[in-house]
N, C-alpha and C positions, 0 to 999 in steps of 0.2 A: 257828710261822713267825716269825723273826726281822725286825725293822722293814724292813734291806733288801731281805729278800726277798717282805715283802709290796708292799714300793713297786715292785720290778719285776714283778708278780703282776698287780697294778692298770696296768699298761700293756699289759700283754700280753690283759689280760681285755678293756679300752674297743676297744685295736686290731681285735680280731679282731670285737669286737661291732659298732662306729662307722665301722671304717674309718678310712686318712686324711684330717684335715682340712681340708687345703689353707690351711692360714692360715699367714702373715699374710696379708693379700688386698689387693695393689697391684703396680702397674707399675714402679715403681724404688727404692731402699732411701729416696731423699729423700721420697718418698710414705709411706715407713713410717715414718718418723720423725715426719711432718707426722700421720699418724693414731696415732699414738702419745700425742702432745700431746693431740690432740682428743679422745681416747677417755675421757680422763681423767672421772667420772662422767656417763656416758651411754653408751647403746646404740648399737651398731655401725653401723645404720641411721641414725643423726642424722649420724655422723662421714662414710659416703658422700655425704650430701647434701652437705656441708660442702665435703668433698672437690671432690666434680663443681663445686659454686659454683669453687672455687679454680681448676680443670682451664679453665674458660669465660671466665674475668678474665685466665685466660694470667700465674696467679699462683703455680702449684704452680712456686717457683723460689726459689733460694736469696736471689740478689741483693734478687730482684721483692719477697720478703718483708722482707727489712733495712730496701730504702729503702720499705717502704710504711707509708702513717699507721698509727698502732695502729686509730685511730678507723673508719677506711674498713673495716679487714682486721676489725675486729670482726663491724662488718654483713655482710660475704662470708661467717664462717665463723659466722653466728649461729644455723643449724640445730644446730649441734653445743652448745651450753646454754652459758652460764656464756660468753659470747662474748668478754666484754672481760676476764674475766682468763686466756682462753686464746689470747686475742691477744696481748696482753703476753708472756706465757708463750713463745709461737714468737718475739718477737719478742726476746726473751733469747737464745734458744737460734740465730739467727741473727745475732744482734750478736758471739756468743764466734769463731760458726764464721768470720763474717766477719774479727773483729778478730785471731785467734789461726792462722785457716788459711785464710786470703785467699777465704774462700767456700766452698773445697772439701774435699766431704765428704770424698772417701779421702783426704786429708790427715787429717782427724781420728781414720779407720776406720785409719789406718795405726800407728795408738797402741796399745803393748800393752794385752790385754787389762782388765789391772788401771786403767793408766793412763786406758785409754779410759772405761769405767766410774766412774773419781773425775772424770773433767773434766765428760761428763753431768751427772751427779749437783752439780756446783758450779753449773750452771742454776738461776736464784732459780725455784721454782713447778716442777722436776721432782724428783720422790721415786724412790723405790730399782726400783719396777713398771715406770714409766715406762720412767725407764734403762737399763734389763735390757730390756723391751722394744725398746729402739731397739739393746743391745750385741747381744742377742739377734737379732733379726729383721731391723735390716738391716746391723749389721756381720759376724755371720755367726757371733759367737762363740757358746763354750758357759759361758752364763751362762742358770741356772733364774730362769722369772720365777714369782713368787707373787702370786698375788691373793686373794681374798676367798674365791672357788670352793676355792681349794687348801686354806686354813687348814682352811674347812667341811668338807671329806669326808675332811681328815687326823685331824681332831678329835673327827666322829663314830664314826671307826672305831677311832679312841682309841689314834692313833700319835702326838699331841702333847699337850698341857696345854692349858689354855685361857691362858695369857699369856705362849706364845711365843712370839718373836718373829717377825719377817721373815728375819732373819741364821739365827735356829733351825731354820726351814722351810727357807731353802733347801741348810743345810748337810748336810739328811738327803737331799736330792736329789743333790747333788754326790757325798755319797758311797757312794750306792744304785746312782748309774747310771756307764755309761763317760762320758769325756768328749767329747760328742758333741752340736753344734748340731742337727743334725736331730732328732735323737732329743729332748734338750730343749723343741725350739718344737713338735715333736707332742705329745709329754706334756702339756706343757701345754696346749694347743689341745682337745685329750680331757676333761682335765678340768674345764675350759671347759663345757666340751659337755654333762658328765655333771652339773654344777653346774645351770643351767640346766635343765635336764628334771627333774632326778631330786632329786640332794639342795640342794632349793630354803632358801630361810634360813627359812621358817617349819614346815617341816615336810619329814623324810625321805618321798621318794615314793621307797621301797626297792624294790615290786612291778617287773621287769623291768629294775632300772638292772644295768647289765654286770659296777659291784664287789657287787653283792644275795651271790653265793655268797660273799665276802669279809668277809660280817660275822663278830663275834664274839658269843657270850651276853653280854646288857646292851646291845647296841647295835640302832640310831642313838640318839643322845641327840639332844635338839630345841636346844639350845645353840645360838645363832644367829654367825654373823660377818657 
C-alpha cells in the first residue's frame, strides 16, 4: 500500500468506526478563531470556559476585543492557561483585523487562500496549527491542519521520519486527499480522536483503535511527539 493510499485508508477506517466529529464547535467563524487562539496548549474544556466567560462580559466581538485592556481580557479568558500571553496574542490578531480590515472578518476571509494564510501567520504569538486552524475551520478553506496527534500516529505507522517537518506532514496530506474543506477539518478531527484514546504519547493503546488493522510488522514504535 502506497503512502497515499494508506492515508485515505486511515480515513475511511476512523470514519466508519468514530463517526462524524462535528468539530470545530462554535456559533460563528469569529468564535473559531477566538478558540483557535485559546486552544493553544490546553484542553478543549479550559478553552469553553474561557469562551462562555467571553460570551457573559458580551466580549466575544471583534471591536469589544481591540479596545479592551489586555489586563482585564486576561482575567476573563484565564480558564484557558497561560492568560496573559493569550490575551496579547487575540489582542494582536484584532489590532491587524482592525487596522488592515476595518474590523471585518470577511474582509480578511476574502483573501486568497495563500494570502489569507501568510497574513494569519504574520500575527506575533500565531504558528502554522493555529492558522490552518482559523484558514481551515472558520474561513472554510482547504488547508490540513497538523498537530502533535498527526505527526504521532503518522510516525508510528512509519509513514514519516521522525524530523519531519510540519510543511512535510502536511504536504502528504494535500496530496493524498481531493481538495476538499470538509473532508480536511474531518480528517483531522478523527485523528484528534484517535490520538487521544488510542495512540496516546507514552504508549500505543493499539487493542480496538480503528487504524489497529493498518499496522505494519515492527510497529507501533513508543517514539513520543
Amino acid at each position: 500500500m502506497t503512502t497515499d493510499e494508506k492515508l485515505r485508508a486511515f480515513y475511511e477506517a476512523m470514519l466508519s468506526t468514530l463517526g462524524p466529529q462535528g468539530w470545530w464547535p462554535a456559533e460563528t467563524p469569529f468564535e473559531v478563531v477566538v478558540g483557535a487562539i485559546l486552544t493553544q496548549n490546553t484542553n478543549w474544556k479550559n478553552v469553553e470556559r474561557a469562551i462562555a466567560n467571553l460570551k457573559r462580559e458580551g466580549l466575544l466581538d471583534p471591536r469589544a476585543l481591540d479596545d479592551m485592556d489586555a489586563d482585564r481580557l486576561g482575567e476573563v479568558i484565564r480558564p484557558a492557561g497561560y492568560f496573559r500571553i493569550k490575551a496579547r496574542r487575540l489582542k494582536n490578531f484584532m489590532h491587524l483585523l482592525a487596522e488592515r480590515f476595518g474590523g471585518d472578518l470577511d474582509a480578511l476571509f476574502a483573501l486568497s487562500t495563500p494570502a489569507l494564510r501568510e497574513t494569519v501567520l504574520s500575527v506575533s504569538g500565531i504558528g502554522p496549527e493555529t492558522a490552518d486552524s482559523i484558514v481551515l475551520y472558520a474561513a472554510g478553506r482547504p488547508v490540513f491542519v497538523v498537530d502533535a496527534y498527526t505527526a504521532r500516529i503518522l510516525y508510528r505507522h512509519g509513514l514519516i521520519e521522525g524530523d519531519a517537518t510540519y510543511d512535510d506532514l502536511q504536504a502528504l496530506f494535500h496530496g493524498a486527499l481531493a481538495d476538499d474543506a470538509d473532508l480536511f477539518g474531518e480528517y483531522h478531527a478523527l485523528l484528534v480522536a484517535v490520538g487521544k484514546q488510542w495512540c496516546r504519547k507514552r504508549a500505543a493503546l493499539c487493542s480496538g483503535c480503528p487504524l489497529e488493522p493498518l499496522l505494519e510488522e515492527g510497529q507501533p514504535v513508543t517514539e513520543v511527539f
